[in-house]
N, C-alpha and C positions, 0 to 999 in steps of 0.2 A: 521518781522522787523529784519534786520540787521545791524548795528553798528560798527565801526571800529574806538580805539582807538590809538594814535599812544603814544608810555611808553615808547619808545627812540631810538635813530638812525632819528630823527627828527630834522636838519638843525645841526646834527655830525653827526662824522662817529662812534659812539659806543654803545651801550647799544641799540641794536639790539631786538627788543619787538613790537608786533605788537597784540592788544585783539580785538578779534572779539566775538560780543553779537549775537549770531542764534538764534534766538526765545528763549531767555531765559536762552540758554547752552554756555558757554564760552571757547575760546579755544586763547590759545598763540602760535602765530608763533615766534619765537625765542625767545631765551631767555637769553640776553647777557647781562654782565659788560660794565660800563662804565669805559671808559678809559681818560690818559689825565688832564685836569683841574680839577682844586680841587671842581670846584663849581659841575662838573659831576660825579667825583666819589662821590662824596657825597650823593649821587641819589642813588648809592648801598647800603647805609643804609636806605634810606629811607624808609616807607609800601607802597604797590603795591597800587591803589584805589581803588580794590577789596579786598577781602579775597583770600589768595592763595587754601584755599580748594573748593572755587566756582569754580576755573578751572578747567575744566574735562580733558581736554587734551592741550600738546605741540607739535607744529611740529617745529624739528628743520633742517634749509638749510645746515649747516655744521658746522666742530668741532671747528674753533676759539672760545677764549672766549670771544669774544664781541659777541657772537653768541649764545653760552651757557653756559657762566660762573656763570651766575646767577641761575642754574637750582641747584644748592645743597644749595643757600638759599631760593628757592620758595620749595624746599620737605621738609626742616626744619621747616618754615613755614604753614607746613603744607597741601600742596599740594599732590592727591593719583593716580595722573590718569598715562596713560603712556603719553612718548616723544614717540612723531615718529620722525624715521629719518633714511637713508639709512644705510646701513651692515658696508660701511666703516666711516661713522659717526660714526656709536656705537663704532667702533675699534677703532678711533680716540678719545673718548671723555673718555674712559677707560683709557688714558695715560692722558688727556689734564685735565681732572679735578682733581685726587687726584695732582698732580702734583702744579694743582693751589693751593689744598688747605693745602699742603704741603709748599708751599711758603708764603701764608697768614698767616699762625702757624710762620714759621721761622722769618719771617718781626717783627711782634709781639714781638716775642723774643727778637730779638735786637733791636728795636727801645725800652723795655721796658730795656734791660743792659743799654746801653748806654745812657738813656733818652734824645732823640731825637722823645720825642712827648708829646704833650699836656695833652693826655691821659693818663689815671694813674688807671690802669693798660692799656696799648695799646691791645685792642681784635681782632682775625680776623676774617674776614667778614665771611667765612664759614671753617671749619675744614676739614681735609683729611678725618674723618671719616664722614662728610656730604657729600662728594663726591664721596664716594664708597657708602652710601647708596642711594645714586641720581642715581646713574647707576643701580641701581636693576629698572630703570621707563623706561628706554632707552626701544624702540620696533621697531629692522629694519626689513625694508621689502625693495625690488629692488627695479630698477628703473624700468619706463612703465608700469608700474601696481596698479591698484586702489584700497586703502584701507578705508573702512569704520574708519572714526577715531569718528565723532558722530551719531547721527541718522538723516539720510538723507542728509548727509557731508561727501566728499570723495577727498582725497590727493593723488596724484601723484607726483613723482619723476624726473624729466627731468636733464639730466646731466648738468651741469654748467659750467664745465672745471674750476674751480676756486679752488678746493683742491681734494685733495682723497676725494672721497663722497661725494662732495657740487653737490647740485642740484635747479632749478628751483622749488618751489610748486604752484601745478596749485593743488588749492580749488576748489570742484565745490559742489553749495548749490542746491540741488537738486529744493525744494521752493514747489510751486510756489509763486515768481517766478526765473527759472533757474540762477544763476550767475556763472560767471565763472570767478575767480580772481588766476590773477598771480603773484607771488613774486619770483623777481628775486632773491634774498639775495644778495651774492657778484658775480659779471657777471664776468665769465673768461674771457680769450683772445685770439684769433685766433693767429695760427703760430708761436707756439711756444713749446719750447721741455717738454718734460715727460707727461704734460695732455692734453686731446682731445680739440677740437676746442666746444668754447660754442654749446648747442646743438638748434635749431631753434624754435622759438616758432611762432604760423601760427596767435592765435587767445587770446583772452582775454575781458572780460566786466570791470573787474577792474585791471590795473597792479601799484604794488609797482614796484618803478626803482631804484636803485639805481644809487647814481651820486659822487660817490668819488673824479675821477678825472675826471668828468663833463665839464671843463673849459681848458684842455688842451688836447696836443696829446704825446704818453712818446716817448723818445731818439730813432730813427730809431736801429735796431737790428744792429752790427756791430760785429758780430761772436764773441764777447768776448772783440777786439780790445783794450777797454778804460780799462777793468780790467785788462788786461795783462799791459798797460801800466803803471797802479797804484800799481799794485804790483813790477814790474820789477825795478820801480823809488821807492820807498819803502828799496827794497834788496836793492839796491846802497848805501844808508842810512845809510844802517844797520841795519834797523828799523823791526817792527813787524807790521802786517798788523789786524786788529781787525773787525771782522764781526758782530756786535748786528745784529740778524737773527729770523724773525720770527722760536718758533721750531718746528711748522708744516704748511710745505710748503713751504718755503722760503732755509730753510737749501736744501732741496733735487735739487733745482737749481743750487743754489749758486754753492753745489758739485762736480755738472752734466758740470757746465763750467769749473769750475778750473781742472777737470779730461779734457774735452774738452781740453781746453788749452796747461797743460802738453803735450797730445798725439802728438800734433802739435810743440812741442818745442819753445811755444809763453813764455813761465814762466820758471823760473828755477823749479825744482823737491825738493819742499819744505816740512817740516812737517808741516800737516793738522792737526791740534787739533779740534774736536768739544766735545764742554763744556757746552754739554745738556743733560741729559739721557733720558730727553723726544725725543726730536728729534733723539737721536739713536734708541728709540723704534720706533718711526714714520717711519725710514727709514727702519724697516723691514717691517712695512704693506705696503709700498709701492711697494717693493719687492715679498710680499708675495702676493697682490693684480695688480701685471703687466697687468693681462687681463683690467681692465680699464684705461690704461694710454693709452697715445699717440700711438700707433702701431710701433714707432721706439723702444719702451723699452719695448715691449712683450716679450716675451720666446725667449730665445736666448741673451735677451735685461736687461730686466726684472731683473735678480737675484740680490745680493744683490750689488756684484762687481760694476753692474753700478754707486753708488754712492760712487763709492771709488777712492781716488789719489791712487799714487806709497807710499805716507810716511801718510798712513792717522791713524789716532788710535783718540779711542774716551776716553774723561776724566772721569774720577770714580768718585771720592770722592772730596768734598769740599776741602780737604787738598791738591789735584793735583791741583785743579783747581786754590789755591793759590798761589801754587810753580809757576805752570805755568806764572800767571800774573808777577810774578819777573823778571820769566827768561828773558835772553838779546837777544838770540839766536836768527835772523830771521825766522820767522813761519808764519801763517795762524792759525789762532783763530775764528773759529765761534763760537758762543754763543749766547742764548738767554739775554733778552727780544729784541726783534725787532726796539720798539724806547726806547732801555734800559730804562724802564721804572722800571726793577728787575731783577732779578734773577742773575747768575753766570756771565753774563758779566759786571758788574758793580766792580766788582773785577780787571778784566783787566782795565778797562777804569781807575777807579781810578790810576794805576800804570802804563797807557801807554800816557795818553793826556798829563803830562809834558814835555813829552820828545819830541821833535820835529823830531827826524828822524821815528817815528810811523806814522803810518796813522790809522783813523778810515772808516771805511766803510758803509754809510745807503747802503741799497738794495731796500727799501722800503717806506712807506708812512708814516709821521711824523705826529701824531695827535697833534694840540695845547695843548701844557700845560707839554708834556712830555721831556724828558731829549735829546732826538732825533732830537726833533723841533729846541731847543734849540743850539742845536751845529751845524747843518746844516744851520740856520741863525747866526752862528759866535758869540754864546758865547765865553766870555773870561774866563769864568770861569762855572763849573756846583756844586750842592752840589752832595756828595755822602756819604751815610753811616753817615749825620751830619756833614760832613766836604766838604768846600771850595777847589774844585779841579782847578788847573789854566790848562788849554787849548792851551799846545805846538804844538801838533801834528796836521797834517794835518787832515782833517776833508770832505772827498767826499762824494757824494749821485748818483747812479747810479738808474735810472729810468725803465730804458728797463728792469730789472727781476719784475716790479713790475706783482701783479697774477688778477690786478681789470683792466677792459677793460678802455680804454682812450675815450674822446669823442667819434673818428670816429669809433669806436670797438663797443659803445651803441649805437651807427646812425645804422652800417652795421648790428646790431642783430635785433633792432626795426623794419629794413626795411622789414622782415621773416613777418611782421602780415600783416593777408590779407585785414584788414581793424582797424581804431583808436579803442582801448577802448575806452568806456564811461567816460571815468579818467583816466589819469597817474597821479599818486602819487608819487613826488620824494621823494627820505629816503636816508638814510646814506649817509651824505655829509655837508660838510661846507656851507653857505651861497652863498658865491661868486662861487664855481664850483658848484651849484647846478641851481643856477640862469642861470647860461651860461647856461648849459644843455636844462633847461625851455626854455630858447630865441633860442636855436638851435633847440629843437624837434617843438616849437611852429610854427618858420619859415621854415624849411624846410620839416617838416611831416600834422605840421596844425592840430596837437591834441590841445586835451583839456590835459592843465600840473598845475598840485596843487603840494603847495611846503606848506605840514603840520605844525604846531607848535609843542612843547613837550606837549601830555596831551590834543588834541585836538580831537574830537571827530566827526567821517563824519558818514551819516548816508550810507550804499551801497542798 
């Protein structure tokens, strides 16, 4: 008997968890934070419905941390077994998790100075030193190749095109009787620069789909066109242009255009700040990893240069990164968190949305609840740091970099199987584009589409 609960990424898009009961041996495919609403992060404190030392193994699809941020409190917790997960996973998760839990320590801190929270004392969810003992569980192995992860349970790797080292897992329970279950985690996108084209899947008895943006199709590609014009109208201003940028995988695009752009003499030749030291790290395994990227940034393509302007320099220290957000000077600021949800772009924003000649820039996909959502539906005001920020500055969302395939990208990958699984399961996605998704695959493919609850439990 096998069982398959769904512990989150269940009508959202965050806290990415999916337990599977094999005759008795338990095993976690991802193992992500919740992001967003308060009523969801709340779920990161919450206890798993198991014991975390019941789990024998994790297989994780890639380095985000809705993917696996939760994996330095499930080893706290007491969990012993390894993660699986591909070469440039573990390279990525090396940076992505102390990093987090270096942020979670710091938050803490100031939210406990300045008493801006409930809390007393404010604790974080995991420590930098749970995140570097979490990586001692990490276990890559490539892609197309079969790994024994329990007894009579075997994981494979399919590229994803969706980050450095994001992949499809194709489970297959040996049984009897045989299953063969697919999880897509996050589905890349066809035709477009630095990562390969999602890779095809033929076959499946059970597939997780994901359906992020389920319900829509993203901005036709336009060489750049709408950012050169948002930046160029910006410079007129005088203004500074502000990137909140996922910082792994979203900065190395973002780059890749604005370098595009300059070469073309669409942009003036401006200074590039990026004010992550995460994503500087990321931007050399991607470098240093060129053989899996797109075949136009291989060797020749590939080194580090491809991700650099003419004036690009990356920020150090907490004390630049403040100077910075003063300065007047027009620039380019990318900085983490993506729907400034934390980290060092919250600094900028605090000190650039009064001002109306700045603009802010999404790249990417606003989860409910967070400060991103927020200002791209026209807040007039956001809090930051405990304090009532007012919202001068212009405020864009550029769709076309996002890295999650759009309806007809999940249509053109599904149409790869040679025949329905016995179940699609949709996951990570809001209600409404997840629904579309359902009425789209159900009308035009004629599957069987389930759209799970949080904490529901199907039997496979």
């Amino acid at each position: 008997m096998t069982s398959l609960t769904f512990l989150g990424a269940a009508r959202t898009v965050t806290g990415s968890k999916y337990l599977l009961d094999i005759d008795g041996r338990r095993l976690l495919m991802d193992c992500g934070l919740f992001q967003g609403l308060k009523e969801l992060r709340l779920r990161n404190w919450e206890p798993l419905p198991v014991p975390a030392d019941s789990i024998s193994a994790v297989v994780l699809t890639h380095a985000h941390v809705d993917h696996t941020g939760f994996l330095p409190r499930l080893v706290a917790q007491g969990f012993g077994g390894r993660a699986f997960c591909t070469a440039g996973t573990a390279d990525l998760c090396r940076i992505v998790l102390p990093d987090a839990g270096r942020l979670a320590e710091e938050d803490a801190r100031e939210a406990n100075r300045h008493g801006y929270t409930r809390h007393s004392p404010a604790l974080p969810l995991f420590t930098e030193t749970d995140a570097i003992r979490a990586l001692g569980h990490l276990q890559p192995f490539g892609y197309a190749r079969a790994a024994p992860v329990l007894p009579g349970v075997e994981v494979q790797f399919v590229n994803a095109g969706h980050l450095l080292g994001s992949g499809f897992v194709v489970l297959t329970i040996q049984g009897p009787p045989r299953v063969r279950l697919v999880f897509s985690g996050d589905l890349g996108r066809y035709d477009r620069p630095i990562l390969p084209d999602p890779s095809p899947m033929s076959s499946a008895d059970v597939l997780l789909l994901e359906s992020t943006y389920g319900d829509r199709l993203h901005e036709a590609d336009d060489q750049g066109e709408r950012l050169a014009s948002i930046i160029r109208e910006t410079v007129q201003r005088g203004g500074k242009v502000i990137v909140p940028a996922f910082a792994i995988g979203r900065v190395e695009e973002v780059i890749y255009w604005l370098k595009h752009l300059e070469e073309r003499h669409a942009i003036p030749v401006l200074p590039v700040y990026l004010d992550s030291p995460m994503a500087a790290q990321a931007l050399q395994q991607y470098a240093a990893r060129s053989y899996e990227l797109d075949p136009d940034m291989r060797p020749g393509r590939g080194e580090l240069s491809a991700f650099c302007t003419r004036r690009f320099r990356v920020v150090s220290s907490t004390q630049q990164s403040i100077d910075l957000a003063f300065a007047k000077t027009p620039a380019i600021v990318i900085s983490a968190s993506g729907m400034a949800t934390g980290g060092r772009v919250l600094f900028h924003l605090a000190a650039t949305l009064p001002d109306a000649r700045n603009t802010v820039l999404f790249t990417g996909y606003q989860a409910a609840g967070t400060r991103g959502r927020d200002l791209v539906e026209g807040a007039r005001e956001v809090k930051i740091h405990g304090e009532m920020v007012p919202v001068a500055a212009r405020v864009e969302q550029i769709q076309s970099m996002s890295a999650h395939a759009d309806q007809s990208e999940i249509l053109r990958w599904l149409a790869n199987f040679e025949h329905p699984p016995r179940v699609t399961y949709l996951v990570h996605g809001e209600p409404a584009p997840m629904q579309a998704l359902g009425e789209a695959i159900r009308t035009r493919l004629h599957w069987s589409v389930e759209m799970p609850e949080y904490l529901q439990t199907v039997t496979i």
